[in-house]
N, C-alpha and C positions, 0 to 999 in steps of 0.2 A: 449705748445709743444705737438706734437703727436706722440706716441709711432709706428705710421705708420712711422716715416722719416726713411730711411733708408738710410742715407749717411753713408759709412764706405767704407775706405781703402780697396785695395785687403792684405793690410799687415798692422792693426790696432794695434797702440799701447800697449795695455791690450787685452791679451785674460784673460776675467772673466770666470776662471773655477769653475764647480759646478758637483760636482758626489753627487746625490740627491737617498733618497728611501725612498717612503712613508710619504713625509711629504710637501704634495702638501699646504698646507695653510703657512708655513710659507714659502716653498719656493717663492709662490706667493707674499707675503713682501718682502723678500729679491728681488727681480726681481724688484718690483716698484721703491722701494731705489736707486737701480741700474740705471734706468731710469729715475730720478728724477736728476741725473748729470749733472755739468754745463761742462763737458768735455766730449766728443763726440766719442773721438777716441780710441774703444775699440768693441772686441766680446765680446760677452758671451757663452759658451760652456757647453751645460751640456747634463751630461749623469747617464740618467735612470737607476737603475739599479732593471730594472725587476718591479718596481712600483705594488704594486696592488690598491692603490686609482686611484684619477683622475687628478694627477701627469701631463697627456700627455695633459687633457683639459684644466689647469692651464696655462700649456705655450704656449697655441695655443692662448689661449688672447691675449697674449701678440704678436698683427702680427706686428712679426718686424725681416728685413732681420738680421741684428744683432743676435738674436738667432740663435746657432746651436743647434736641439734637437735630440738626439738619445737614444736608447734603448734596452739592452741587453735583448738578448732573453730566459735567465733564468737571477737567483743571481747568481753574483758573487762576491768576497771577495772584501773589502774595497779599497785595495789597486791594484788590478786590474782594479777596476774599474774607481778610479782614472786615473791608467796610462793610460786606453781608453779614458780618455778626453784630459789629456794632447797633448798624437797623434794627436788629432784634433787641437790643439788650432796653427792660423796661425798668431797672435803678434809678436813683437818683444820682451813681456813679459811674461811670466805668471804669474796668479795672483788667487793665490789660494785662496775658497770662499766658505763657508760652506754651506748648504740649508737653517739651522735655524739660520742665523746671518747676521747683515745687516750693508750697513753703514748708517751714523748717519747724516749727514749733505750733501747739493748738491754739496758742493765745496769738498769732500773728493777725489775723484779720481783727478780732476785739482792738488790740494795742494801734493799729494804723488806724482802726475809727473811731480810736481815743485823738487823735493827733489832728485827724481833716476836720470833727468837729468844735475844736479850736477857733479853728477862721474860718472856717467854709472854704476853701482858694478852691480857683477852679483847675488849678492843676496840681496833682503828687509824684513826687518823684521815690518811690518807695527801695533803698539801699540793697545791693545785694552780694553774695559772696558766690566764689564757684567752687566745684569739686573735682577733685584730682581724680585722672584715670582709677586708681587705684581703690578709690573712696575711701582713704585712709587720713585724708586734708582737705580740709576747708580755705580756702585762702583766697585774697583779694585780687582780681587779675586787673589791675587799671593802672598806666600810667597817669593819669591824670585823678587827682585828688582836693577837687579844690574845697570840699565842705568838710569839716572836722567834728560839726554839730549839727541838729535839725537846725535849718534856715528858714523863714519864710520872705517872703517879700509882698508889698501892696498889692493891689493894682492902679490903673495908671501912671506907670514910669514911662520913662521914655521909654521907645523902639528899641536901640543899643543894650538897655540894661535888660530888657525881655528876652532881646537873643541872647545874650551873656549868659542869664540866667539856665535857659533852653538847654544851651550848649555843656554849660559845666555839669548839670544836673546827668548828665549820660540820657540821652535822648534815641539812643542807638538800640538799646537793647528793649526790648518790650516788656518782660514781665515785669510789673511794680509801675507801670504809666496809670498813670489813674486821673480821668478827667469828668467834669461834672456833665452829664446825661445835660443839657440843656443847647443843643447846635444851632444855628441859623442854618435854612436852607443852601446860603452859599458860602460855608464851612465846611470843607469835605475832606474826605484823604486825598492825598496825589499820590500819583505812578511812579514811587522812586523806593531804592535800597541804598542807604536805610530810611527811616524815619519818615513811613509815609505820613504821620499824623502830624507832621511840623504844622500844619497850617490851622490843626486844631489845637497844638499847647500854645502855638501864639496869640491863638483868640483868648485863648482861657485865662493864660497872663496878666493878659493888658487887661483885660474888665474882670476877673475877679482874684486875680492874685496865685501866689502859687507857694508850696512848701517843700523843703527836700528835708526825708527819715532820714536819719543816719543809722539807725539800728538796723542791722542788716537779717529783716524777715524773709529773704526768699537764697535758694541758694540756685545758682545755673548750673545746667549740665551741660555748657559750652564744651567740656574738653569732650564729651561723648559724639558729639556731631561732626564724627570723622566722614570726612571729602572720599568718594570713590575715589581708586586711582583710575586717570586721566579726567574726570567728569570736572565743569566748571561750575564753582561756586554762581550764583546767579548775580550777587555785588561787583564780581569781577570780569561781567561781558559789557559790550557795549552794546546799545540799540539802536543802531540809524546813526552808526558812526559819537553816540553819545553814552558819556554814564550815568551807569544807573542813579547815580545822586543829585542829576543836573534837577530836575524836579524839584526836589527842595532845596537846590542853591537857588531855582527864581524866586523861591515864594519868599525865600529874609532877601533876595536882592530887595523885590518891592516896600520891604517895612525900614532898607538902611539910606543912608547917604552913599554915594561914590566911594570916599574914602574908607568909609565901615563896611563897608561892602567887601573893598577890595582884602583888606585886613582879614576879613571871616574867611572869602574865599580862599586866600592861601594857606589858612593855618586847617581850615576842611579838608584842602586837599593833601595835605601833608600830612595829616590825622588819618585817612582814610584809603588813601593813596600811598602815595611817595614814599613811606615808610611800612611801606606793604610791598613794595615790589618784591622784595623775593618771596614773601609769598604769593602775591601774583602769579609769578612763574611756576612755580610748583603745582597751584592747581588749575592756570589757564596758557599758560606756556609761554615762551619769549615772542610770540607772534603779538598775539595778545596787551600784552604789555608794554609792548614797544608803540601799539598803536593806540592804549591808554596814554602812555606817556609822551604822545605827539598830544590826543586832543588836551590833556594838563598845558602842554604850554599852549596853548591858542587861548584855553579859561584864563590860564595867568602869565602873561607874557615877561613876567620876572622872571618866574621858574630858568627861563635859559640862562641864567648869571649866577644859581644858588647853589651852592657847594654840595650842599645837602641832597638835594635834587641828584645832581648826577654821582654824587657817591650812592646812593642807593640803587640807581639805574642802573651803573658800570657795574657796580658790585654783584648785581641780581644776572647780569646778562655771562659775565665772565665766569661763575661760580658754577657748578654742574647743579644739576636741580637735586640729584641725590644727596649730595652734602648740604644743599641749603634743608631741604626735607627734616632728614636727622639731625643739622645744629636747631631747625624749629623746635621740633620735639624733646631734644636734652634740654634746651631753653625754658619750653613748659614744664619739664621735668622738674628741674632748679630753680625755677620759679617756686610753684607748691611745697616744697621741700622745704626750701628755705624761707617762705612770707612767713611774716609774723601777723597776727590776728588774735585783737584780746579773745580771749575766753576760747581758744582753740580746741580745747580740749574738751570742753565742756559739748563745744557744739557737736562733735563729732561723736560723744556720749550720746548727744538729742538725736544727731541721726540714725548711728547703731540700733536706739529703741524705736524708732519710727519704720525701722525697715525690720525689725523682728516681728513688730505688729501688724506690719503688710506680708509678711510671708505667712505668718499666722492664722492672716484673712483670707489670702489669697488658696491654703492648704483647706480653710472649712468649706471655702467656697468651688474648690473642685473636688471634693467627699460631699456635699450635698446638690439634690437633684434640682433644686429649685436657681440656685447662680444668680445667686442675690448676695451683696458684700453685705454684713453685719460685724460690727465691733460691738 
């Protein structure tokens, strides 16, 4: 197949969004993956954000009317620049898609729009696996496991069971968000890390229902996305004395009660927080963290009484950041070592072959003068 066909709909299936910066080599994987698909009916949408590598030369290989590429003409924040791709994308889906993460196999996009046109829901939560430094393991990084099969749910449930839903489904991570192309004008993204789109999987919920894969089509390359040292991650500053998640703690305060409010609030914060402090410290330092973990307790004025809470504080603040660093990293280590994952073996076979045929491509395509990917 050649990456030149250019059959695509005036209104394709899947718009594959991609708000990318700076990370031209893997997006260029993630793009091959994409095009290595036995299903055809889809864009791809990405948008630049400001790039200083060679980001713009990466997808001009790829000459295929299917890409939209565009280009902000400074930085802008994460979640702006997302919503500038969404704008573009003209599917009947969207289908959100990281720059450093791919899917795993050709039949992945056919097999999820076997599944959405099922029920139509307006929101998908599509399963994923990560890959070990090494690329030698596939394995599941989640504590939290609550679906063991595809799920679907209605629409119109109550409030409570939509965030429920939101929440279990991993709402955090972006590639595999897939929501129906159909917004109200005041439906938008908000200004928060993570999950600026909270405010659009709870529209999609409540009036058209929602489904979570369990088959796990896309794999992360969360363990590649190593932290400078000294540089702060962006989830782990505050702005105007606030964190970055306060944003989508207001928009489920307005859809809960008091009580379910307070309930989500703490178990948020202790998901994203609390149980982050030492790594907090490691990559934003004890200054930092000390004055996350004052505005935590003013969010949740319990926190001063939870055991939990300040075993993680005392522990993060007492522990030198070097030792916390390295028990991170033998953590992740033994982690992937040791997860179990059906068919492990197999997948790591699918990836093996998916990376001989991108080095393959990538070898014809710098011996030829034209630098256009073909398979």
């Amino acid at each position: 197949m050649l990456l030149e066909d250019t059959r695509i709909l005036k209104k394709p299936f899947f718009s594959i969004v991609i708000p990318t910066y700076n990370r031209a080599s893997d997006l260029q994987f993630a793009l091959f993956c994409i095009f290595q698909q036995t299903f055809y009916d889809f864009e791809v949408v990405i948008s630049d954000n400001c790039s200083t590598d060679n980001t713009k030369d990466i997808v001009s290989k790829f000459r295929n009317k299917k890409i939209s590429y565009s280009r902000t003409k400074k930085t802008v924040g994460n979640a702006l620049n997302m919503k500038r791709a969404i704008q573009q994308a003209k599917g009947e889906y969207v289908f959100l898609h990281s720059d450093d993460d791919f899917l795993l196999n050709k039949y992945s996009l056919r097999e999820i729009y076997k599944e959405i046109i099922k029920y139509n829901p307006g929101y998908i939560r599509v399963n994923y696996l990560s890959l070990s430094l090494d690329r030698k393991r596939i394995f599941s990084y989640k504590v939290n496991k609550p679906f063991t099969r595809n799920e679907y749910i209605p629409s119109l449930l109550e409030n409570k069971k939509v965030v429920t839903f939101i929440v279990d489904s991993d709402p955090y991570f972006i590639t595999g968000i897939i929501f129906k192309n159909t917004l109200p004008a005041d439906i938008k993204m908000v200004d928060s890390d993570p999950a600026p789109w909270i405010e659009i999987l709870f529209y999609m919920v409540k009036n058209f229902g929602a489904c979570f894969i369990m088959q796990p089509y896309i794999i992360a390359f969360w363990s590649r996305r190593r932290i400078k040292k000294d540089a702060k991650h962006h989830i782990f500053l505050l702005i105007n004395g606030k964190l970055r998640a306060e944003n989508y703690f207001n928009v489920v305060k307005e859809k809960l009660n008091k009580g379910e409010y307070g309930t989500f609030l703490h178990d948020e914060l202790m998901r994203l927080y609390v149980r982050l402090f030492p790594v907090i410290k490691v990559y934003a330092g004890n200054k930092i963290m000390l004055q996350m973990s004052v505005r935590i307790r003013l969010l949740d004025p319990t926190m001063k009484k939870n055991i939990t809470y300040w075993t993680y504080l005392i522990g993060a603040l007492i522990i030198p950041k070097i030792l916390l660093r390295i028990t991170r990293d033998v953590y992740i280590y033994m982690y992937a070592r040791f997860s179990k994952v059906d068919g492990n073996k197999e997948l790591v076979e699918t990836l093996k072959d998916l990376e001989l045929k991108y080095r393959n491509s990538t070898e014809n395509v710098a011996n030829r003068n034209d630098r256009i990917f073909r398979f």
